[in-house]
C-alpha positions as CSV (number, residue, x, y, z in Angstrom):
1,X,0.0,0.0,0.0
2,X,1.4,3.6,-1.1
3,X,0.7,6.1,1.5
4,X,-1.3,9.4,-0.2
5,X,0.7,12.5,-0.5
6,X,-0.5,15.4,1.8
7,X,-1.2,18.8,-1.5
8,X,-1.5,22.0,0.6
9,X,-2.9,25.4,-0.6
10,X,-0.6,28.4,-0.9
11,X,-2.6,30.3,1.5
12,X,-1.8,27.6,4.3
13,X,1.9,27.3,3.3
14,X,1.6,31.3,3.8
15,X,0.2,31.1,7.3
16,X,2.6,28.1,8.3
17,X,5.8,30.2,7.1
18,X,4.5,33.6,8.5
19,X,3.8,32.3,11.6
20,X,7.8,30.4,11.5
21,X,8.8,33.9,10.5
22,X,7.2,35.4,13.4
23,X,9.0,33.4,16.1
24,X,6.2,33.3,18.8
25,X,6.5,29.4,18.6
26,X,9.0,27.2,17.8
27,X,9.5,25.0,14.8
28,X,8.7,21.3,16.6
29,X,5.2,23.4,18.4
30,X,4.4,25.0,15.0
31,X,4.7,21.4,13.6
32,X,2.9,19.8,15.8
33,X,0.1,22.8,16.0
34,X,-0.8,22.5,11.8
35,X,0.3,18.8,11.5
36,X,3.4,19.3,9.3
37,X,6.6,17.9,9.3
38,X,9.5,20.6,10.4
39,X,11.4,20.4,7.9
40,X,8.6,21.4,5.6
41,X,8.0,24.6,7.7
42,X,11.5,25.3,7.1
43,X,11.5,25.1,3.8
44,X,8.3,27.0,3.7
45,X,9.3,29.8,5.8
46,X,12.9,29.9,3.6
47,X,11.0,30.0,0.3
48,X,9.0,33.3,1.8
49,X,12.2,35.3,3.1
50,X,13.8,34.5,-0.1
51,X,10.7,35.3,-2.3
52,X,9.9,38.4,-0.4
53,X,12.1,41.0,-2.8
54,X,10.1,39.6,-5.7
55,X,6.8,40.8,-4.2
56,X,8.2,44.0,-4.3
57,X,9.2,44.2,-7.5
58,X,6.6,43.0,-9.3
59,X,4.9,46.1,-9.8
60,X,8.0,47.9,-11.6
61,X,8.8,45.0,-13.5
62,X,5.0,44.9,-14.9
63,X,4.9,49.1,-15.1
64,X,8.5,48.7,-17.5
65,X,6.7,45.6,-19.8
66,X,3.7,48.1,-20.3
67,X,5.7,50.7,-21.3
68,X,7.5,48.5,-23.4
69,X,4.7,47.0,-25.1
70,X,2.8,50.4,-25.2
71,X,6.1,51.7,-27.3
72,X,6.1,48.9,-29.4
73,X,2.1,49.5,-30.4
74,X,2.6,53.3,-31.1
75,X,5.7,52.3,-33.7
76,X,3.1,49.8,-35.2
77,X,0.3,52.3,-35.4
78,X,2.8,54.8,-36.9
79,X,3.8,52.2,-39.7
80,X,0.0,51.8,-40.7
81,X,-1.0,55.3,-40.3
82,X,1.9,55.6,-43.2
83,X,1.1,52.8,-45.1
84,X,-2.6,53.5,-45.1
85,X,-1.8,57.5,-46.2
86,X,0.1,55.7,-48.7
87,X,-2.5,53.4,-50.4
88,X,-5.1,56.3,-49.9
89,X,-2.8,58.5,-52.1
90,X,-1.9,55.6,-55.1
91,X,-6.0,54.8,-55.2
92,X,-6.9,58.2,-55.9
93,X,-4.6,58.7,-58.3
């Protein structure tokens, strides 16, 4: 018989980690509170200190692709305005 894996939901892996970044407990009574193995929370709570610059980030990282993309749609737009001025001219003719 295979035992069944244990899936948990970010949002509990969040609460597990925040309250192992807290430090109001330790790691065997947080364990042994939610049912998780220690080394678990301790990978958890490692994977949120080092993943905590990215949340800040985001925001400029996602402002700069908009830019970029907004850019890149106003060069198209310009080629088409010309190219359409273009055709417009050559069918009247």
């Amino acid at each position: 018989m295979s035992k069944k894996r244990n899936r948990y939901t970010a949002e509990f892996k969040a609460k597990v980690a925040l309250a192992a970044v807290k430090n109001e407990q330790t790691i065997s009574e947080l364990a042994a509170h939610f049912g998780v193995h220690p080394t678990m929370i301790n990978s958890w709570k490692r994977a949120l200190v080092d993943g905590a610059a990215d949340i800040f980030g985001k925001g400029e990282k996602a402002r700069k692709q908009s830019e970029a993309q907004v850019d890149d749609l106003y060069c198209q737009i310009g080629q088409l305005k010309v190219e359409n001025d273009f055709l417009s001219k050559k069918l009247s003719l």
